[in-house]
Residue, then its C-alpha position, 0 to 999 in steps of 0.5 A: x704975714x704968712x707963716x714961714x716954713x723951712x723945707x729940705x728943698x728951701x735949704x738945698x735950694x739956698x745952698x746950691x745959690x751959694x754956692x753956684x755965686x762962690x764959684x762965680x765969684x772965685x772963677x772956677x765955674x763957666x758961664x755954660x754951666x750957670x744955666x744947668x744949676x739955673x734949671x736945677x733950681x728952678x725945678x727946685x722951686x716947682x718942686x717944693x711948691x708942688x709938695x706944698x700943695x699936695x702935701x698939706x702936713x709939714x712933716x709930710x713935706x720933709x718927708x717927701x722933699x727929703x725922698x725927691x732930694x735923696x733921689x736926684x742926687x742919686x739920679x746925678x751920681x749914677x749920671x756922672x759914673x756912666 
């Protein structure tokens, strides 16, 4: 079996199902909006085999995966003001 790594994407991506099923569940989210947090983690998920590939050191990967995390929710927070 492969060696599992746990990367700052692997946890965000695990938080935002979560939460994403949490708010399924209690009914607070529309079925319109599942699909954008769907595309969220999928970019997610490229994003993090990308950095994989690239970046072979895993310090190296938290790094960049941290850097990228950081600036999307910087992206969506400048989004949400204008």
């Amino acid at each position: 079996m492969r060696q599992l790594r746990i990367t700052p994407l692997n946890i965000a991506s695990a938080l935002l199902m979560t939460w994403l099923l949490w708010q399924f569940v209690t009914d607070k989210v529309g079925t319109g909006i599942i699909g954008w947090f769907f595309l969220l983690l999928l970019i997610m998920v490229a994003a993090d085999q990308f950095f994989r590939l690239m970046l072979r050191n895993l310090k190296r990967v938290w790094l960049a995966e941290g850097v990228f995390l950081v600036f999307v929710m910087l992206v969506i927070w400048m989004l949400k003001l204008w």
